[in-house]
DODREN-493234 format. One line per field, with one value per residue (C-alpha): residue in three letters; x, y, z. Coordinates in nm, 2 decimals, decimal comma, padded with zeros to 4 digits, m for minus. Layout:
! residues N
residuo: (ala | ...)
px: (X | ...)
py: (Y | ...)
pz: (Z | ...)
***
This chain:
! residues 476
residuo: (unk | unk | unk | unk | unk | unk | unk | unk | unk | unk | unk | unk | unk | unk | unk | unk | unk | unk | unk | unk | unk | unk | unk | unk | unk | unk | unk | unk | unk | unk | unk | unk | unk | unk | unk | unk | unk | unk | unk | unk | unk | unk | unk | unk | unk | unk | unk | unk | unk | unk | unk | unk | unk | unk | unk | unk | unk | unk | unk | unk | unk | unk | unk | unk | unk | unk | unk | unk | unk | unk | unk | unk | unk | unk | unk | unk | unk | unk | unk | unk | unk | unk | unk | unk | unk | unk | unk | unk | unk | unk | unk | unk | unk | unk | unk | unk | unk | unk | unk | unk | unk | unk | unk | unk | unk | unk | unk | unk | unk | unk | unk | unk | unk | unk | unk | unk | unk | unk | unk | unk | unk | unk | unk | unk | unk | unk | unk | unk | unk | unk | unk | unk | unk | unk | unk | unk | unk | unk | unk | unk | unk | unk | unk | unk | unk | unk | unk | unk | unk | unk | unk | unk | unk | unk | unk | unk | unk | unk | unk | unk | unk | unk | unk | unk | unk | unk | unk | unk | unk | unk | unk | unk | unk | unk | unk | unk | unk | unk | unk | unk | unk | unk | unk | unk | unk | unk | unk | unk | unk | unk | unk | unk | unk | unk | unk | unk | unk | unk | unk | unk | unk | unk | unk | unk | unk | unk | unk | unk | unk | unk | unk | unk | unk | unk | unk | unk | unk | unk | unk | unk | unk | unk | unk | unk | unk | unk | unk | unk | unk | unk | unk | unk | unk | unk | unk | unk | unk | unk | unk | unk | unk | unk | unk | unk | unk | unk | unk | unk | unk | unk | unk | unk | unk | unk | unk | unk | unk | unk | unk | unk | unk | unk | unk | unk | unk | unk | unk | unk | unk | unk | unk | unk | unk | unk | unk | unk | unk | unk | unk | unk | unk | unk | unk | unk | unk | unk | unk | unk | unk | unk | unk | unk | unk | unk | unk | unk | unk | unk | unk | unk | unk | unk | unk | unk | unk | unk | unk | unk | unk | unk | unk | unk | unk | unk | unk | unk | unk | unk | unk | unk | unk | unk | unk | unk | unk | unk | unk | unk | unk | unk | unk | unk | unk | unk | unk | unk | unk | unk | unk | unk | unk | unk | unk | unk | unk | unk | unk | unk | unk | unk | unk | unk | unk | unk | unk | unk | unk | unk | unk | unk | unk | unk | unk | unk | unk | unk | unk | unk | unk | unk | unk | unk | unk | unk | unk | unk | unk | unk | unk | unk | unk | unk | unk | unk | unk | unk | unk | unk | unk | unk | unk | unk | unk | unk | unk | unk | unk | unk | unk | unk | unk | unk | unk | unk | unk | unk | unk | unk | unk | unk | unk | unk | unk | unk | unk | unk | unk | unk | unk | unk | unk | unk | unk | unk | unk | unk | unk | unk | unk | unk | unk | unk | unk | unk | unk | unk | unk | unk | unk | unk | unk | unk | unk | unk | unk | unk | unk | unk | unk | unk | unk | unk | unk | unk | unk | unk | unk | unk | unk | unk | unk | unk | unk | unk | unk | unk | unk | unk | unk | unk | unk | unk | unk | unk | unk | unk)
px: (00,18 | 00,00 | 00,21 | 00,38 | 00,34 | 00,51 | 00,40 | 00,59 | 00,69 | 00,52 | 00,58 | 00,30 | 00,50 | 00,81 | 00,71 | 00,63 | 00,96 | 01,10 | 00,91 | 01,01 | 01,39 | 01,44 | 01,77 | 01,84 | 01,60 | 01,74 | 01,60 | 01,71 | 02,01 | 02,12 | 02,18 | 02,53 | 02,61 | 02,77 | 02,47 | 02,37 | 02,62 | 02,83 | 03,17 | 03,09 | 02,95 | 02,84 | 02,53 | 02,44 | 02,27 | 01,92 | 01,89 | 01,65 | 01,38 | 01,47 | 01,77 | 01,71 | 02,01 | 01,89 | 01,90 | 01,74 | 01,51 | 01,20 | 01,24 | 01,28 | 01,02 | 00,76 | 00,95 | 00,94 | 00,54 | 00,49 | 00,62 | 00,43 | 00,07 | 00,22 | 00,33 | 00,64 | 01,04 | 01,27 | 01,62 | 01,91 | 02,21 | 02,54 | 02,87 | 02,83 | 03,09 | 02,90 | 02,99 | 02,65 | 02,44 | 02,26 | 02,22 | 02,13 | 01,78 | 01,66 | 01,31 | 01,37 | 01,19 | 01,34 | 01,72 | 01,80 | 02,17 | 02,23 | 02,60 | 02,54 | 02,38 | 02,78 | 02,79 | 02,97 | 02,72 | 02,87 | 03,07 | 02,95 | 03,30 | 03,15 | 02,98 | 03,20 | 02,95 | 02,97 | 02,63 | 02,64 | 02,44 | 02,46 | 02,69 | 02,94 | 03,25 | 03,45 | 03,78 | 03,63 | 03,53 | 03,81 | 04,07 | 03,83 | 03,80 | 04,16 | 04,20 | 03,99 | 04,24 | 03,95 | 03,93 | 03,62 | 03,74 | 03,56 | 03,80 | 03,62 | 03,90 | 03,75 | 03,78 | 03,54 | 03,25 | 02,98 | 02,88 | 02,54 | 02,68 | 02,83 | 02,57 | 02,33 | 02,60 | 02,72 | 03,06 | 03,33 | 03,71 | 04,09 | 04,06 | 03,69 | 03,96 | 03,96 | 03,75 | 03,42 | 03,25 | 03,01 | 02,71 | 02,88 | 02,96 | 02,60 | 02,45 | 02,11 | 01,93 | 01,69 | 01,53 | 01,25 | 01,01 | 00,85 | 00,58 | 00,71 | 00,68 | 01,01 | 01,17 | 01,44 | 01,59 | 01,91 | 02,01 | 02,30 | 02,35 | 02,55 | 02,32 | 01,95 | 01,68 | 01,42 | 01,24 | 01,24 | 01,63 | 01,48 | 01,79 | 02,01 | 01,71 | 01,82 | 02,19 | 02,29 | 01,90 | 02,11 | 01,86 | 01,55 | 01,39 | 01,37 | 01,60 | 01,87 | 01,88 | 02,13 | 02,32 | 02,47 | 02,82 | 03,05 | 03,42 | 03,71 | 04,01 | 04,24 | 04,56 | 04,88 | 05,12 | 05,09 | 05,31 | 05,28 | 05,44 | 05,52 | 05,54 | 05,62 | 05,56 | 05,70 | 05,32 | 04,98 | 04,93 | 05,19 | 05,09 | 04,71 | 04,79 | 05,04 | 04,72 | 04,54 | 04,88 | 04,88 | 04,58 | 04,65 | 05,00 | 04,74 | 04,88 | 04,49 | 04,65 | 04,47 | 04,44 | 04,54 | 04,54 | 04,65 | 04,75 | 04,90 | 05,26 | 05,03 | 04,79 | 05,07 | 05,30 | 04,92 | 04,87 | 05,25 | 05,20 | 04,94 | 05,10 | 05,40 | 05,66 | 05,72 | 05,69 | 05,66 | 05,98 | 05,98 | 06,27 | 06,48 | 06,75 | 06,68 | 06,32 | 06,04 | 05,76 | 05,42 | 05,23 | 05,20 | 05,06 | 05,02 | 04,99 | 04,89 | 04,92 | 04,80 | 04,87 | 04,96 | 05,37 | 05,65 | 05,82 | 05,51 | 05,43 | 05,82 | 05,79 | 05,45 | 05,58 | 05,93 | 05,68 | 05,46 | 05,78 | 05,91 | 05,57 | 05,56 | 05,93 | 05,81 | 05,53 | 05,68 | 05,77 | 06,05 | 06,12 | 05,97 | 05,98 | 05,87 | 05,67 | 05,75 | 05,80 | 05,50 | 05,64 | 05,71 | 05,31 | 05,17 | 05,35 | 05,26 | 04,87 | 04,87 | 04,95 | 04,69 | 04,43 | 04,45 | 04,42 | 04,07 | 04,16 | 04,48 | 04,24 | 04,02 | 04,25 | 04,37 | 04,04 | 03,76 | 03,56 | 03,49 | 03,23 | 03,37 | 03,23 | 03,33 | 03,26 | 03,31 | 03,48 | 03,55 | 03,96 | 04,06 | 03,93 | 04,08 | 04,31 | 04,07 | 03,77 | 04,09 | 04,22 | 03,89 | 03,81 | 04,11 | 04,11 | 03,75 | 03,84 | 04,07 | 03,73 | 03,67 | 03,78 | 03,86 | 04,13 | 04,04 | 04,26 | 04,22 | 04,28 | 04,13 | 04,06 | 04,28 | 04,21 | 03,84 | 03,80 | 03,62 | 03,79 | 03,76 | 03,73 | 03,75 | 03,71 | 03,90 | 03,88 | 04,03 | 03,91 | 03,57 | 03,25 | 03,02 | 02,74 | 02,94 | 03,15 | 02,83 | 02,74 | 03,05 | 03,09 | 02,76 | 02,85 | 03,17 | 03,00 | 02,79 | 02,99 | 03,19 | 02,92 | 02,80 | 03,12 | 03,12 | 02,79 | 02,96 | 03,27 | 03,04 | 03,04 | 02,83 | 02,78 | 02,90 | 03,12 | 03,09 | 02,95 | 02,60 | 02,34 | 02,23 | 02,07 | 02,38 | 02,39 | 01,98 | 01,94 | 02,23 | 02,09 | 01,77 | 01,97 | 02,15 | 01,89 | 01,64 | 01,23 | 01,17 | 01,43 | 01,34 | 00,97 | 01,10 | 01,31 | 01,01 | 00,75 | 00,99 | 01,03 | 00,65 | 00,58 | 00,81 | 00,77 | 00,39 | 00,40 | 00,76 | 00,90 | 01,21 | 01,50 | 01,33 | 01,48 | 01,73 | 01,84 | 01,53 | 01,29 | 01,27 | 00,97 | 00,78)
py: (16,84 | 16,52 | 16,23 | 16,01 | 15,66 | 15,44 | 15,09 | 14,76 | 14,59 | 14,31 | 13,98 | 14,04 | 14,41 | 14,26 | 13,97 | 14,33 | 14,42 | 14,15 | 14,14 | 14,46 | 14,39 | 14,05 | 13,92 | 14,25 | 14,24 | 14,15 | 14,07 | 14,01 | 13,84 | 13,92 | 14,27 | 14,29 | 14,49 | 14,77 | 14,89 | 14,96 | 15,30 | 15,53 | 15,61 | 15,77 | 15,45 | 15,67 | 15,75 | 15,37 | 15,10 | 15,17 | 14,90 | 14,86 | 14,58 | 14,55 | 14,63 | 14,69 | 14,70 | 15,02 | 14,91 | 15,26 | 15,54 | 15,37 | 15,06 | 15,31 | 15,53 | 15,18 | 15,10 | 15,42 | 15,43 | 15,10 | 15,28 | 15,57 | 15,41 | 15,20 | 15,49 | 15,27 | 15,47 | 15,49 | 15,55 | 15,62 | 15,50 | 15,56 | 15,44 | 15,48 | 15,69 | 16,00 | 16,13 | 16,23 | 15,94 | 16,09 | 15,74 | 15,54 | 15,33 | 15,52 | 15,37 | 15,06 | 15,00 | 14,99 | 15,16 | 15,14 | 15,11 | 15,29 | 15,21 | 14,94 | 15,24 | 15,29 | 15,43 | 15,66 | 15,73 | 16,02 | 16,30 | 16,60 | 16,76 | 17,06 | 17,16 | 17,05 | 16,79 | 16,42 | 16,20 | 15,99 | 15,73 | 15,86 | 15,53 | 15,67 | 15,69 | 16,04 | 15,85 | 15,68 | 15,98 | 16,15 | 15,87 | 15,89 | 16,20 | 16,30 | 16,01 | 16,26 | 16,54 | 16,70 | 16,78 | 16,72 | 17,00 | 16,87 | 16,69 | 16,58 | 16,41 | 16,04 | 16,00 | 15,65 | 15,82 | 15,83 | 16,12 | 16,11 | 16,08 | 16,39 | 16,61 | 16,50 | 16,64 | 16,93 | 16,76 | 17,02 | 16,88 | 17,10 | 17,22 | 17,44 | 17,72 | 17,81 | 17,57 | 17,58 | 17,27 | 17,05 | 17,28 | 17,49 | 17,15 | 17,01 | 17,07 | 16,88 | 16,54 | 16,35 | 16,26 | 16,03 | 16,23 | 16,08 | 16,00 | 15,83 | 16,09 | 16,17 | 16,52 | 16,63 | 17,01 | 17,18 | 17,19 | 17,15 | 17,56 | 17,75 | 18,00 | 18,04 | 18,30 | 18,00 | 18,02 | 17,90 | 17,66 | 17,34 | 17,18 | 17,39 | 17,21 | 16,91 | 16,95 | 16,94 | 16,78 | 16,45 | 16,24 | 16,40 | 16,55 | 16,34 | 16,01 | 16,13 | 15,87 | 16,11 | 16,35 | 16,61 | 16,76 | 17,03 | 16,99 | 17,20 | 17,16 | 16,96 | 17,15 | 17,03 | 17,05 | 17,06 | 17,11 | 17,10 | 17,30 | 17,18 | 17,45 | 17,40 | 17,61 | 17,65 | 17,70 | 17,66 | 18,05 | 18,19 | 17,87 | 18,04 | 18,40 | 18,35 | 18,19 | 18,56 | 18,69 | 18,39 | 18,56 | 18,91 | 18,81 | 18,64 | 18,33 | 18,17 | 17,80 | 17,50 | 17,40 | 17,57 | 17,28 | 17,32 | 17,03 | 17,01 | 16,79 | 16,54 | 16,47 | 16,43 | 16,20 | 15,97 | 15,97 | 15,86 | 15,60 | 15,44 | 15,48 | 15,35 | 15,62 | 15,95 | 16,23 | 16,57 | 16,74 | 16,73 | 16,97 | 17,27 | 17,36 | 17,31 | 17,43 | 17,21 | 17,25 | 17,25 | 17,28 | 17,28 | 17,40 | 17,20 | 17,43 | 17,32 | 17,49 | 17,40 | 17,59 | 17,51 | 17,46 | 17,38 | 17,69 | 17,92 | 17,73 | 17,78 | 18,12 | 18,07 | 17,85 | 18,10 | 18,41 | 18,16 | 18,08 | 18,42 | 18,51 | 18,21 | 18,22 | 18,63 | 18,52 | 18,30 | 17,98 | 17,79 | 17,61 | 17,54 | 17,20 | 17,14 | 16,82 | 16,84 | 16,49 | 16,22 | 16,05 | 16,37 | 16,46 | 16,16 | 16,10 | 16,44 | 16,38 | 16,04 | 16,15 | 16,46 | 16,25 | 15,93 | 16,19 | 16,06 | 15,66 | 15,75 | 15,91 | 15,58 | 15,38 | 15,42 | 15,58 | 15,35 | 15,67 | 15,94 | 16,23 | 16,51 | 16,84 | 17,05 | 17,39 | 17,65 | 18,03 | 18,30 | 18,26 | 18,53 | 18,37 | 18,05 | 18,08 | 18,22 | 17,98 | 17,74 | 17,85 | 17,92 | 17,50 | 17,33 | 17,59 | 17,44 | 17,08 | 17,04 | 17,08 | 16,70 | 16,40 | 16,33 | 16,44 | 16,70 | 16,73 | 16,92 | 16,95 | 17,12 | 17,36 | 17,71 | 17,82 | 17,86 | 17,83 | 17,50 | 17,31 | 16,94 | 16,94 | 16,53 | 16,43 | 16,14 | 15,91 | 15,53 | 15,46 | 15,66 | 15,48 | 15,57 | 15,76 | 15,99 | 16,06 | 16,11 | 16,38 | 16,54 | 16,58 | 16,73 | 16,99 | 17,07 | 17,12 | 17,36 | 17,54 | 17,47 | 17,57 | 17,85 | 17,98 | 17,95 | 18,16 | 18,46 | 18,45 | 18,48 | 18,10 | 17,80 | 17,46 | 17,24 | 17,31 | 17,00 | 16,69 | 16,81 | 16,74 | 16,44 | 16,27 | 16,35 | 16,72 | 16,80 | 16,89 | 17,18 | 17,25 | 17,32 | 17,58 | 17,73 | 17,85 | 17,97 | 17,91 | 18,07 | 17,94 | 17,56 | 17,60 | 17,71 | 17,41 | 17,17 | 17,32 | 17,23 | 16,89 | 16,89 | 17,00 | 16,74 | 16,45 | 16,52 | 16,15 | 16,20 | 15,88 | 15,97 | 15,94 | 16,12 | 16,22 | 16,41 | 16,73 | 16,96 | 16,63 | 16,46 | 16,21 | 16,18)
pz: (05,25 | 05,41 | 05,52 | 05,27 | 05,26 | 05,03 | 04,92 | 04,91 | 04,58 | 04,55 | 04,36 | 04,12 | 04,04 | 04,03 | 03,78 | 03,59 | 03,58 | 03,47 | 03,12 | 03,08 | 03,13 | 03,13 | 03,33 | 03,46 | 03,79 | 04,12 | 04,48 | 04,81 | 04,85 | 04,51 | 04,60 | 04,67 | 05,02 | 04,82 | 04,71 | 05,07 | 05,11 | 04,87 | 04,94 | 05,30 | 05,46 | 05,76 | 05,59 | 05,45 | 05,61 | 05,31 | 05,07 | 04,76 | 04,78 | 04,39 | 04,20 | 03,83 | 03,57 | 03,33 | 02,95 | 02,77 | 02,80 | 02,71 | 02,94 | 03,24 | 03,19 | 03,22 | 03,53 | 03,65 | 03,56 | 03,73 | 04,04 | 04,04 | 03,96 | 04,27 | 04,49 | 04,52 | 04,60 | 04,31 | 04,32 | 04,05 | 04,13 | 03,95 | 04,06 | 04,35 | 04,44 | 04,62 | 04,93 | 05,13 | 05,09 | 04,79 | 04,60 | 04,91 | 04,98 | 05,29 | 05,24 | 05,03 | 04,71 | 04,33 | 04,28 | 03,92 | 03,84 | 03,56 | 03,57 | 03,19 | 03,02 | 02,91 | 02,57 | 02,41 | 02,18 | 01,91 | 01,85 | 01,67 | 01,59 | 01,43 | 01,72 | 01,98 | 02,19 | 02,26 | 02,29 | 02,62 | 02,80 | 03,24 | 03,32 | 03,12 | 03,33 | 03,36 | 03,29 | 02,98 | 02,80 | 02,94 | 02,78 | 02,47 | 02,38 | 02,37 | 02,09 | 01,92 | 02,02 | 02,25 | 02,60 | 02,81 | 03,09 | 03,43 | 03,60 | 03,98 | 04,18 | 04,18 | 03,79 | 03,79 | 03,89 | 03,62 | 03,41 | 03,52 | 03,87 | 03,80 | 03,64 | 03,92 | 04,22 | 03,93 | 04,03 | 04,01 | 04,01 | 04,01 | 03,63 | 03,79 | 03,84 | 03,47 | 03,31 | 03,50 | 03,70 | 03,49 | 03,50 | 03,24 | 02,97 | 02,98 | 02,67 | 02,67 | 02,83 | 02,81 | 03,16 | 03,28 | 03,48 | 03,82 | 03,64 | 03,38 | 03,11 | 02,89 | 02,80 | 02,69 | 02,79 | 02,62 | 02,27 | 02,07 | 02,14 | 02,33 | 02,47 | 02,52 | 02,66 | 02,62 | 02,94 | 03,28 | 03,25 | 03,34 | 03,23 | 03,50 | 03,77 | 03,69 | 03,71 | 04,05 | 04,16 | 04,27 | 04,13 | 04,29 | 04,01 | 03,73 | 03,58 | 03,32 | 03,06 | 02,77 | 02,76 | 02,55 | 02,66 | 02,53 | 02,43 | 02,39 | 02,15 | 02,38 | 02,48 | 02,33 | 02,68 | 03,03 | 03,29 | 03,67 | 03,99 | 04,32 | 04,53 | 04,90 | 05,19 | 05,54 | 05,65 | 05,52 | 05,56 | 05,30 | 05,12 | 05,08 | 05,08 | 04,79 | 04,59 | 04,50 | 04,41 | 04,13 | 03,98 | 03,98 | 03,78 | 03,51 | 03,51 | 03,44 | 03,59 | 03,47 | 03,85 | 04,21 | 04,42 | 04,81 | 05,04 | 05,43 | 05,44 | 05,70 | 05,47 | 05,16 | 05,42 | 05,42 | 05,02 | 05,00 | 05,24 | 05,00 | 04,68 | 04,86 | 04,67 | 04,84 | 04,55 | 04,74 | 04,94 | 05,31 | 05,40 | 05,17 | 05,27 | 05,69 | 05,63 | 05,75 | 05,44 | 05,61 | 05,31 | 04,95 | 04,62 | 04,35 | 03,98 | 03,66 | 03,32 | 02,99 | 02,66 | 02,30 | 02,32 | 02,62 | 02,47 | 02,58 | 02,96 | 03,05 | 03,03 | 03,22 | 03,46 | 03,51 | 03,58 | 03,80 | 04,01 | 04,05 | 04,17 | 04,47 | 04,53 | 04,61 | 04,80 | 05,01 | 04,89 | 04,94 | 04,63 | 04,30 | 04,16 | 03,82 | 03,72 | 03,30 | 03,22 | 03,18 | 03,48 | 03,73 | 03,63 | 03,72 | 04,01 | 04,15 | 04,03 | 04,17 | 04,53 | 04,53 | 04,35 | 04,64 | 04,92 | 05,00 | 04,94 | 05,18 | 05,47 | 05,41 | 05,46 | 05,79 | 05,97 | 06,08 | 06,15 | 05,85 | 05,76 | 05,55 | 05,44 | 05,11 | 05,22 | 04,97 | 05,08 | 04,92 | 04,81 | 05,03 | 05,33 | 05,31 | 05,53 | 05,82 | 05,75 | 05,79 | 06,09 | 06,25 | 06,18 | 06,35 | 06,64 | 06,67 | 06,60 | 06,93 | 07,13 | 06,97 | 07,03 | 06,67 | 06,40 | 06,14 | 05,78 | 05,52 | 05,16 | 04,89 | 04,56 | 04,62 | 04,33 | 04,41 | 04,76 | 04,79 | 05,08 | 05,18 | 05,58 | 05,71 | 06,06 | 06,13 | 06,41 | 06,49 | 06,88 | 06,94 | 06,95 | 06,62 | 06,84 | 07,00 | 06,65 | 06,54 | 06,78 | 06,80 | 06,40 | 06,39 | 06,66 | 06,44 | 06,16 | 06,30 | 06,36 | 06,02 | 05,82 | 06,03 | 05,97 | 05,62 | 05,59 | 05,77 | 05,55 | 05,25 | 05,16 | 05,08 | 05,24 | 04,96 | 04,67 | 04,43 | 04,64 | 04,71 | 05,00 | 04,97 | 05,26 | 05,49 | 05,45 | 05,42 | 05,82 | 05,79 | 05,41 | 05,58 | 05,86 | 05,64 | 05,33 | 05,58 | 05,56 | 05,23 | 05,05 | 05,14 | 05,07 | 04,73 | 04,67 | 04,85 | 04,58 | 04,25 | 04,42 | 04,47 | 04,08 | 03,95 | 04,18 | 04,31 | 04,50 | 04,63 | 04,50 | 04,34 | 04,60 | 04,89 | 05,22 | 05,02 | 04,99 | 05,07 | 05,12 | 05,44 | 05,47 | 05,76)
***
């Protein structure tokens, strides 16, 4: 299509806004510097000519008109915790921060849903619904994202290995169209042969497609107990290879979680308690698994857990620690769940990539990446889902200068995701594309499949206002 060009908000469109939503519009220097990146500050440096604090549905969908009779950019932003620069400003204009829109609006206990506004936070609802003795099952590693954060990425999380990633919980929403029409998609159902599944567009669409201003989500009867596995390994490959052999035993684990001792000696470091054993019995562990198991009494889990350890001891493994007490589970959580916040803190360079591999190639794909990585100048870890292949490859660096981390990363992941492709694989597991990811996006899907993606970004967003240069998008 022709070149875009976007307009300027003026003061006359602004003075718009603000009888719309009064209080809640902010320019300039009021727009705090955090809203200039996500949580991979590589890809910042965009802000919004206007930020907008989102009240409701209606109020949106006028803003969102105003910008489209304007041919002025619009961007959602949640909490801002993404990961490819999916809910940055690339072009300036209006970012509405839908992080107030925080209601838990119902439950619907017969059918098994909760009502949500999209600033909803995954630990609220989380915290919530167990009070209710419910279990909302996606569980994505940074737990104050918001909801609508996470059914724009389709956010995944540890409990994906039995429970599914948030595609499979979303119900129905009501979204604000580019133009500024509202629809809502889904039903309170759990099937449907209803036509083209607009509603599976929108998830994962990282706020390119439309606004989502509600949403519907599905809930399970929470399980009564849990108990967790610490399983250490003298290297990461019997640590992988011992992962297919949990399956075939059908165990069904809650969450298969795999982690390297370096990367566990950094999380321990920032929580400032060490929690996972670094020698048994004169054997140096070089890697870990981390098991979870959910069911309905402690009586039924031990003998889980007893058949689980049998099976790793088998496989490889050179101890078995069980996490059974509130204390041991949190302890064990809280070191895999600050693995990210640990690598943050002591790298001044970052990118990351969450490639996703079929299980049985873990350990190759693995392999092939830090044979790779000592070409560079920087330092790659790794950590990541076993249970369903989707790995979380960092590149780490403390004295190169940003241009030529730049250039080196994107050589690596190259060849990263080339690699992926050949093992049967996918270029992201749970963080999405963004604004980071869309060149290799582009390389990796081919022509066709990208003039596919372009033409449902075309139908729903015919000016290209809503967050472009992401994903399949890149302006001129």
């Amino acid at each position: 299509m022709s070149e875009i060009k976007y307009n300027k908000v003026t003061p006359e469109i602004i003075e718009e806004f603000k009888k719309i939503v009064p209080g809640k519009v902010h320019t300039a220097d009021d727009i705090n510097e955090d809203y200039s990146h996500d949580e991979m500050p590589i890809y910042g440096n965009g802000y919004p000519d206007v930020l907008i604090e989102a009240t409701n549905t209606e109020d949106i969908a006028k803003i969102v008109k105003i910008c489209y009779d304007n041919n002025i950019v619009i961007i959602p932003r949640g909490a801002g915790t993404g990961l490819t620069g999916a809910a940055v400003a690339m072009y300036g204009g209006v970012m509405l921060d839908m992080t107030k829109m925080n209601k838990i609006l119902e439950y619907d206990k017969e059918n098994f849903v909760v009502k949500v506004e999209p600033g909803v936070l995954l630990n609220d609802l989380a915290e919530d619904a167990l009070k209710q003795g419910l279990l909302y099952p996606p569980d994505p590693g940074e737990k104050f994202a918001t909801l609508g954060g996470n059914v724009a990425t389709n956010a995944g999380g540890m409990r994906a290995v039995k429970y599914g990633t948030t595609r499979d919980y979303v119900r129905a929403m009501t979204v604000v169209l580019p133009t500024g029409e509202i629809i809502k998609l889904g039903a309170t159902v759990s099937k449907t042969s209803t036509g083209y599944s607009l509603i599976n567009l929108m998830i994962g669409s990282e706020g390119t497609l439309g606004i989502i201003t509600e949403l519907t989500l599905k809930l399970i009867p929470a399980p009564k107990e849990t108990i967790s596995l610490i399983v250490p390994f003298e290297n990461l490959d019997d640590c992988i290879a011992t992962v297919p052999q949990i399956f075939l035993n059908h165990l069904n684990p809650q969450a298969v979680e795999f982690m390297e001792k370096e990367i566990v000696l950094a999380s321990e470091r920032y929580i400032g308690r060490a929690v996972y054993p670094k020698e048994v019995e004169g054997v140096d562990v070089g890697a870990y698994l981390l098991l979870t198991f959910d069911g309905e009494d402690m009586a039924q889990l031990e003998e889980v857990t007893e058949r689980a350890a049998e099976v790793v001891l088998e496989a490889g493994a050179v101890d078995v620690l069980v996490a059974d007490t509130p204390t041991k589970k949190k302890d064990a959580w809280a070191a895999r769940s600050t693995f990210l916040e640990a690598i943050e803190a002591e790298t001044e360079l970052l990118d990351e990539c969450d490639v996703v591999v079929p299980v049985n190639q873990i350990a190759n794909y693995l392999k092939y990446v830090y044979e790779i990585g000592e070409k560079y100048d920087f330092t790659v870890k790794s950590f990541g889902h076993a249970g369903d292949g989707n790995l979380h490859i960092y590149t780490c660096s403390n004295d190169m200068q940003l241009d030529e981390f730049k250039k080196q990363v994107a050589e690596f992941f190259d060849y990263a995701y080339n690699k992926a492709a050949e093992m049967g694989g996918l270029i992201s597991g749970e963080h999405g594309i963004g604004f980071g990811k869309r060149d290799y996006l582009a390389s990796f899907s081919g022509e066709v499949q990208m003039k596919l993606m372009k033409g449902i970004k075309e139908t729903f967003d015919p000016k290209m206002i809503l967050n472009p240069g992401k994903v399949c998008y890149k302006v001129n």
